[in-house]
C-alpha positions as CSV (number, residue, x, y, z in Angstrom):
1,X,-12.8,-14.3,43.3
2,X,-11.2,-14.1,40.0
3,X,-12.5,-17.4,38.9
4,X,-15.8,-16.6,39.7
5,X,-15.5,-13.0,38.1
6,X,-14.7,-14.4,35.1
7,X,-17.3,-16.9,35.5
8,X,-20.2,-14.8,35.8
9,X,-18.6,-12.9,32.7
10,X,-19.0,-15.9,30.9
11,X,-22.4,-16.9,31.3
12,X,-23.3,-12.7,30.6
13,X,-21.8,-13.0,27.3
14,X,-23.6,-17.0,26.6
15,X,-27.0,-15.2,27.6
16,X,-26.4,-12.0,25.7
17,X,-25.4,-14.2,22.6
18,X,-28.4,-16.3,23.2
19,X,-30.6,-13.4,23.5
20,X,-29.5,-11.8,19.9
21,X,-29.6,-15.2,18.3
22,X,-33.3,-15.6,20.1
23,X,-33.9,-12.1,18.3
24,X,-33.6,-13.4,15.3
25,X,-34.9,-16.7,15.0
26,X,-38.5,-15.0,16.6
27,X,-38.4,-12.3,13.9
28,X,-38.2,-15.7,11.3
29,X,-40.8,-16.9,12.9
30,X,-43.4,-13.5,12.9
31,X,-43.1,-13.3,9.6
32,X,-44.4,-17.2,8.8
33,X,-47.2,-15.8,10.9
34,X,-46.3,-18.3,13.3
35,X,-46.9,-16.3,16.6
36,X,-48.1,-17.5,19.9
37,X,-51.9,-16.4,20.8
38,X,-52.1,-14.7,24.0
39,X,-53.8,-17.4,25.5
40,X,-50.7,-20.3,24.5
41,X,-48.4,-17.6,25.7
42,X,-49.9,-17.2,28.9
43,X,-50.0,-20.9,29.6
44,X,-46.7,-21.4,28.8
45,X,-45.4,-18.6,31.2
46,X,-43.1,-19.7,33.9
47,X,-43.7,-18.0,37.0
48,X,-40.5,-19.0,38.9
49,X,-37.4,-21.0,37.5
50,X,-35.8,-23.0,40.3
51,X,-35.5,-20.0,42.9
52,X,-35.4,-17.0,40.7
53,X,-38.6,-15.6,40.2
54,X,-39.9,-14.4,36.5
55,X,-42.3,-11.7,35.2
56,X,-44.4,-14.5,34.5
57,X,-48.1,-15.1,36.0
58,X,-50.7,-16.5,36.3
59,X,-53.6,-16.1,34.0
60,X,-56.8,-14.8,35.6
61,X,-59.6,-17.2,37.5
62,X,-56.5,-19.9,38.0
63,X,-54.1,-21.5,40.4
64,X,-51.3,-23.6,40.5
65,X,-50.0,-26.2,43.5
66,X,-46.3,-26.8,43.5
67,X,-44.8,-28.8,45.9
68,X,-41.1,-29.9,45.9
69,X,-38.6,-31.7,48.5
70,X,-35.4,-30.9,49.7
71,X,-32.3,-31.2,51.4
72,X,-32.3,-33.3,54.7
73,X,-35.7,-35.5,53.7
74,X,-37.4,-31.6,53.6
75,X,-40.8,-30.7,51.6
76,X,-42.5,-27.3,50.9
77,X,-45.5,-26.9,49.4
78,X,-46.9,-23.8,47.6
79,X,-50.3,-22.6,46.3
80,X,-50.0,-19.5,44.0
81,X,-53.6,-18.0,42.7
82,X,-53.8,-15.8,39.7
83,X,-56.3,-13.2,41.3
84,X,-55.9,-10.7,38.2
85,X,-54.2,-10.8,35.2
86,X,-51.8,-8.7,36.6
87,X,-52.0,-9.9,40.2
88,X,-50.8,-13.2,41.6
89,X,-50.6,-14.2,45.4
90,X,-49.3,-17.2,47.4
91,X,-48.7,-19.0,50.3
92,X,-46.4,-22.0,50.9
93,X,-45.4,-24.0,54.3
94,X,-42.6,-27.2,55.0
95,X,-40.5,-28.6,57.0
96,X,-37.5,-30.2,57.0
97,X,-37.0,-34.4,58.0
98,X,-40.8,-35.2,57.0
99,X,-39.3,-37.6,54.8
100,X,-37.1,-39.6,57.6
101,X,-37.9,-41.1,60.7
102,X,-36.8,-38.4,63.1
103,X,-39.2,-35.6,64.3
104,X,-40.2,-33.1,61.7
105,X,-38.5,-29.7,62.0
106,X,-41.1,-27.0,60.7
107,X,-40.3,-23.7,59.4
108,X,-41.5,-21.0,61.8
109,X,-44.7,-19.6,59.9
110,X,-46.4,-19.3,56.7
111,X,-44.6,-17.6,54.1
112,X,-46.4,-15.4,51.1
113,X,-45.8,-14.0,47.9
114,X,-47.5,-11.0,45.9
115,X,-46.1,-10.1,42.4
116,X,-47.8,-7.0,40.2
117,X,-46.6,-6.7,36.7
118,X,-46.8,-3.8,35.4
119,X,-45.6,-4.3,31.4
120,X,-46.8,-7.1,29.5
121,X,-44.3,-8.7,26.7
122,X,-44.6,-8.4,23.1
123,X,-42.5,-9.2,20.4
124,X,-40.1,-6.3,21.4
125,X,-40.7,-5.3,24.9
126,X,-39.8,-7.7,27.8
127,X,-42.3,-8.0,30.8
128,X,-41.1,-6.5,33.9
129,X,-42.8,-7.2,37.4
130,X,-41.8,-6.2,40.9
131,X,-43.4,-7.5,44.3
132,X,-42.3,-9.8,47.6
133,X,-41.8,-12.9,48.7
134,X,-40.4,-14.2,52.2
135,X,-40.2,-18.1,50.8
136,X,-36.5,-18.9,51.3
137,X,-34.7,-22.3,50.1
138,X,-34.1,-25.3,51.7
139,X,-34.1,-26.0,56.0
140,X,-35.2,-22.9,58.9
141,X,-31.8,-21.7,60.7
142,X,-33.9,-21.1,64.0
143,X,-30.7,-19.7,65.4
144,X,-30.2,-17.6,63.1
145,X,-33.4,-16.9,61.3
146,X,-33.0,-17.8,57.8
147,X,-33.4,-19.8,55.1
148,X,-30.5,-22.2,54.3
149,X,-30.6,-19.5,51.2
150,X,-32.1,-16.6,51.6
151,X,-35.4,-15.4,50.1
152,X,-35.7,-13.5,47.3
153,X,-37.9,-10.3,50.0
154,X,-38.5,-7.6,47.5
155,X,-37.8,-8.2,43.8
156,X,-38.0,-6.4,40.1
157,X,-38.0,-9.0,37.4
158,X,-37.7,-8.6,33.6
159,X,-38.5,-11.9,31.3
160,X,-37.9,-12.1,27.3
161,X,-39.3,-14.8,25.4
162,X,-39.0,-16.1,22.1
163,X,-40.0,-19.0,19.7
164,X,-36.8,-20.6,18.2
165,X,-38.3,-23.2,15.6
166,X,-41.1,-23.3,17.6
167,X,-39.6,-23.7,21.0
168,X,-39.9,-22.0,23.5
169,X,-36.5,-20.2,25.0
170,X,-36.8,-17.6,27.7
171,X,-34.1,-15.1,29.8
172,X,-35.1,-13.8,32.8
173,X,-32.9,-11.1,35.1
174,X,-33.6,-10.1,38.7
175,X,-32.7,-7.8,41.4
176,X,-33.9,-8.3,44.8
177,X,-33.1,-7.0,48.5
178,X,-33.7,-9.7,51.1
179,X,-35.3,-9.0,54.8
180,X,-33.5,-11.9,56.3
181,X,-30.7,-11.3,58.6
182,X,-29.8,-7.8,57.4
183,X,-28.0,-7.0,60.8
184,X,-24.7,-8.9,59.0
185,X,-25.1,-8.6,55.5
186,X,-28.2,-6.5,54.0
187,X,-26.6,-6.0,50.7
188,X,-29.6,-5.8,47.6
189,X,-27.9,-8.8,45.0
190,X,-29.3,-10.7,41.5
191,X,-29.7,-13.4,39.4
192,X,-30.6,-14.4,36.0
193,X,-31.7,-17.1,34.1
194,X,-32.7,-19.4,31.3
195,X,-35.5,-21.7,30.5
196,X,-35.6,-23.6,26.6
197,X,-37.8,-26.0,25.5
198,X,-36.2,-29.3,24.4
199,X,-39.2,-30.7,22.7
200,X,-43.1,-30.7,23.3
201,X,-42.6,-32.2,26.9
202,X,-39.0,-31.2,27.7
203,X,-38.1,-28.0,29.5
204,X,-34.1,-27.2,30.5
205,X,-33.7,-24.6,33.2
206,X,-30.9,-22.8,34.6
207,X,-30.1,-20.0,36.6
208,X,-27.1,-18.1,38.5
209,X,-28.2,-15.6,41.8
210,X,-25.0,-13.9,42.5
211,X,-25.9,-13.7,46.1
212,X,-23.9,-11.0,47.3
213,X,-26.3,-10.4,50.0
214,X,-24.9,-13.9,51.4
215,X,-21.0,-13.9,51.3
216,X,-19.6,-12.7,55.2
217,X,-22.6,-13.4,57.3
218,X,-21.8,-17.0,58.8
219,X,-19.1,-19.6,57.9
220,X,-21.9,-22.2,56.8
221,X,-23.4,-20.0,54.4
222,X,-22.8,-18.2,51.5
223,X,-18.5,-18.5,50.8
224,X,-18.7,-16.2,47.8
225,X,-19.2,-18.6,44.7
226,X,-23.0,-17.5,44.4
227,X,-25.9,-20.1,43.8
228,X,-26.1,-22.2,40.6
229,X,-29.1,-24.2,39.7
230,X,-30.1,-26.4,37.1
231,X,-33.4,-28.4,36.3
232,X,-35.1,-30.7,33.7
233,X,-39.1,-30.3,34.0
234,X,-41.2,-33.2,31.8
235,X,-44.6,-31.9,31.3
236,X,-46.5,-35.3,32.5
237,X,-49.8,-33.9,31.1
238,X,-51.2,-30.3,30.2
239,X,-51.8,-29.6,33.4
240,X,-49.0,-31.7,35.8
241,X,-45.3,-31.6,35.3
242,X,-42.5,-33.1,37.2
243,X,-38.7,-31.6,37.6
244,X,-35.7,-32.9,38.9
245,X,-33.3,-30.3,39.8
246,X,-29.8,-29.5,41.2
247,X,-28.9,-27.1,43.1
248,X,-26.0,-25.5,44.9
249,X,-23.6,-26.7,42.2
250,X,-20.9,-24.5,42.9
251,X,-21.4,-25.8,46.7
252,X,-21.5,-22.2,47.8
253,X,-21.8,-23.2,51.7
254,X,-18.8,-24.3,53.8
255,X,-20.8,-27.8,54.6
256,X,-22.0,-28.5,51.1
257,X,-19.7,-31.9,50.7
258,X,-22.0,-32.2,47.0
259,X,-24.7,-30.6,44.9
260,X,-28.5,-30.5,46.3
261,X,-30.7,-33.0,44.5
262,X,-34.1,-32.4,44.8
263,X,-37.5,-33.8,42.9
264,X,-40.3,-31.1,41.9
265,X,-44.3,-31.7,40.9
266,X,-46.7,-28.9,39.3
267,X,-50.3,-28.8,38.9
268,X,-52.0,-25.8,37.5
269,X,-55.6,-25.4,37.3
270,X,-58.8,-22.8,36.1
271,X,-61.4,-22.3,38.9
């Protein structure tokens, strides 16, 4: 526990460092009159990092379709609709062992999302949204009715973005309180992440959910270390993009014998 105190400590202090540094390299930018349009800034919001969901949306009148695998030859597939420019809504279904010759294994029912934000960022204020979402990670427990990790249930999210020469960097920190299995371990918990744009098609994402709502519930899941993700996203075309990421890296479940390793595609689209 000491190890992963100090852990955590250490990636406040690399975000908190990053943020000030952020600060200044945006205000450099601002006054080259070098900003990003509302309309730019809106397309490049990211609306979810790997699990951790932003204060980004959707802009109005648009959709995107995201569908990724995971562990155990599982896919989940996800359609998000910008309904307002403050409103977004989605649904998303899978299953585990589509991609294997044994009999699929679907998840119990169709899970949704709804996410209202209720400050837009500017160059000083961060956005902040709040909503739900009942889309967990990874396989069904039908025993124990849950996600291999948790979803996120109700969240508040705040996102801060800047341009550092021109690229796009991004912090996000969430809090969230989970309706899954709250009998054993109903605890609210939170995350935080980091998205930065290598070059015009690269994106580098990381984030850390401390998961303290999933540490003493069953010996498979959650063993205290929290869930560490990371992810490379190359933006095919304007609209597609396709990320590899890795999950579980600090193996935070007593079966994990090695990281998840799973393969991501995006399409986003104006109707």
């Amino acid at each position: 526990m000491d190890k992963l105190r100090l852990f955590t400590s250490a990636i406040f202090f690399v975000f908190l460092v990053a943020w000030a540094f952020g600060l200044h390299a945006q205000e450099e930018v601002v006054n080259e009159d070098n900003g990003v349009t509302d309309q730019e800034w809106g397309r490049l919001e990211r609306r979810i990092l790997i699990d951790g969901i932003t204060a980004g949306m959707l802009p109005k009148a648009s959709f995107d379709f995201d569908i990724r695998t995971f562990t155990d030859g599982g896919l989940l597939a996800a359609l998000d609709v910008g309904l307002l420019d403050r409103l977004n809504i989605g649904l998303s279904y899978g299953g585990a062992r589509l991609l294997s010759e044994r009999t699929p294994d679907w998840n119990a029912q169709m899970e949704f999302l709804l996410k209202y934000r209720i400050l837009k960022e500017d160059y000083t204020l961060p956005s902040i949204a709040f909503g739900y979402s009942s889309q967990g990670s990874g396989y069904w427990d039908k025993v124990h009715k849950r996600y291999a990790q948790k979803s996120k249930g109700f969240f508040v999210a705040t996102t801060k973005s800047y341009l550092i020469y021109n690229n796009l960097f991004s912090i996000t920190g969430g809090i969230n309180l989970s309706l899954e299995e709250r009998r054993k371990d109903k605890d609210p918990t939170a995350y935080f992440g980091a998205l930065t744009q290598i070059n015009g098609n690269l994106y580098l994402l990381m984030e850390y959910d401390l998961a303290t709502n999933d540490n003493k519930s069953h010996d498979q899941y959650g063993v205290g270390r929290g869930y560490l993700n990371a992810g490379l996203e190359w933006v095919l075309a304007e609209k597609i993009s396709l990320e590899f990421d890795f999950r579980n890296i600090l193996k935070n479940r007593r079966d994990a014998k090695t990281l998840d390793r799973e393969i991501r595609l995006m399409y986003f689209e104006h109707f």
